[in-house]
Each structure stands twice: as structure tokens, then as C-alpha cells.
N, C-alpha and C positions, 0 to 999 in steps of 0.2 A: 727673220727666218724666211728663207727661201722656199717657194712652193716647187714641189719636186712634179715637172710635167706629167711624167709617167704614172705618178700616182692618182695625180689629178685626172688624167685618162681614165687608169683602173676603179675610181671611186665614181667616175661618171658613167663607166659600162656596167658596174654593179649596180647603180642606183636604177640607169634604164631596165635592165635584168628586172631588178625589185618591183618595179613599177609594172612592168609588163606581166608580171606572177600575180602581182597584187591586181590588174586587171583582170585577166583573165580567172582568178579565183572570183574575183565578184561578179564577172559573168555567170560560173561555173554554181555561184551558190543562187543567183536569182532564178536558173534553170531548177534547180532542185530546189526553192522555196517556190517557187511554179508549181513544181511537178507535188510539191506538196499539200499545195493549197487544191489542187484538182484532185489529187487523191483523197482529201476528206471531202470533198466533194461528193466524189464517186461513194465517200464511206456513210457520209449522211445520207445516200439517196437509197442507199444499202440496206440502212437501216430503218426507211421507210418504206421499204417493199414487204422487209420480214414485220413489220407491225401491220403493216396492211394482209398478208397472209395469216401472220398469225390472228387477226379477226374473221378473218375468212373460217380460217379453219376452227374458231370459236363456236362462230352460224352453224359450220357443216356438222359438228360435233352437237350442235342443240336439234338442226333437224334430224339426224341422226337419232338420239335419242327418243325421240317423240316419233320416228319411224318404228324403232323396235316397239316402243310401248304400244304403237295400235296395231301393229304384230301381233304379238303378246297376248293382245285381247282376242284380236280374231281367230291365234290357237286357242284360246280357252273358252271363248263360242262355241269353235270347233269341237273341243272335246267333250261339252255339255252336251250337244246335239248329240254325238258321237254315242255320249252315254245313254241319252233317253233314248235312241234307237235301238240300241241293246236291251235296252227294259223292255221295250213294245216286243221284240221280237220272243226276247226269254216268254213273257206274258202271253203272246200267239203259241207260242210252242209249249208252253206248260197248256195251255188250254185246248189245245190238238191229243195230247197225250191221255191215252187210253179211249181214244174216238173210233171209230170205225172207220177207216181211212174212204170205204166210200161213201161216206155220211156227209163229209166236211165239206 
């Protein structure tokens, strides 16, 4: 059987074709297996900012707390004192009453 030239052309410009697709896809996938491998990269480093935040904001959430409570306390100092100066005064003014104002 005779080998037909033309064919034998056409199946050597196909196969160059194929080759050079076939190149350039394994280019084309190393850039995107690249770009992959940087992007979990960028994704891990991602996810150690938000677990470093989120302890941050664990802390700022406990000082937080322990600020309100000594708030807390010193309104309710406050309003002890608040109240025993109300008594001393009720107790000066009940004891003024029916005095001779210029006796006192």
C-alpha cells in the first residue's frame, strides 16, 4: 500500500497543531496550578489573621466585661452614698422643723 504524500502532510500538520494545543494547555494549566497554589496561600494567611483577630477580640470582649463590672460597682457606690446623703439631709430637715428659724 502506497503512502498517500498529502495525507502524510495533513496528519503531520495535525499532529504539530496537537502538540502545540497540547503545549500550550500545559503552560496554560501550570499558570493556573500556580495561581492556585498562591491563592491558598493568600487563603491560609487569611485565615490566620481572622483567628488572630478573633482572640483579639476574645481579650477585648473580656476587658470589656470587667470594665462594665467595675462601672457597675462604682454606680452602685454611687447610689449608696447618693442615698445616705438623702437620709442625713431628710434627718437635718426633719430636725429643723418646728424650730425657730432664728434659733438654728
Amino acid at each position: 500500500m502506497a503512502e498517500d504524500p498529502i495525507a502524510q502532510s495533513e496528519i503531520a500538520a495535525l499532529t504539530r497543531r496537537f502538540e502545540q494545543v497540547q503545549e500550550k494547555t500545559d503552560r496554560e494549566f501550570g499558570i493556573v496550578k500556580s495561581d492556585l497554589t498562591a491563592l491558598r496561600l493568600q487563603v491560609g494567611n487569611l485565615d490566620q489573621k481572622v483567628g488572630n483577630l478573633d482572640e483579639k477580640l476574645g481579650k477585648l470582649d473580656e476587658k470589656l466585661d470587667e470594665k462594665v463590672g467595675e462601672l457597675a460597682g462604682q454606680v452602685r457606690d454611687l447610689n449608696e452614698k447618693i442615698d445616705r446623703n438623702q437620709a442625713q439631709i431628710v434627718e437635718l430637715l426633719t430636725a429643723l422643723v418646728g424650730r425657730d428659724p432664728g434659733t438654728a
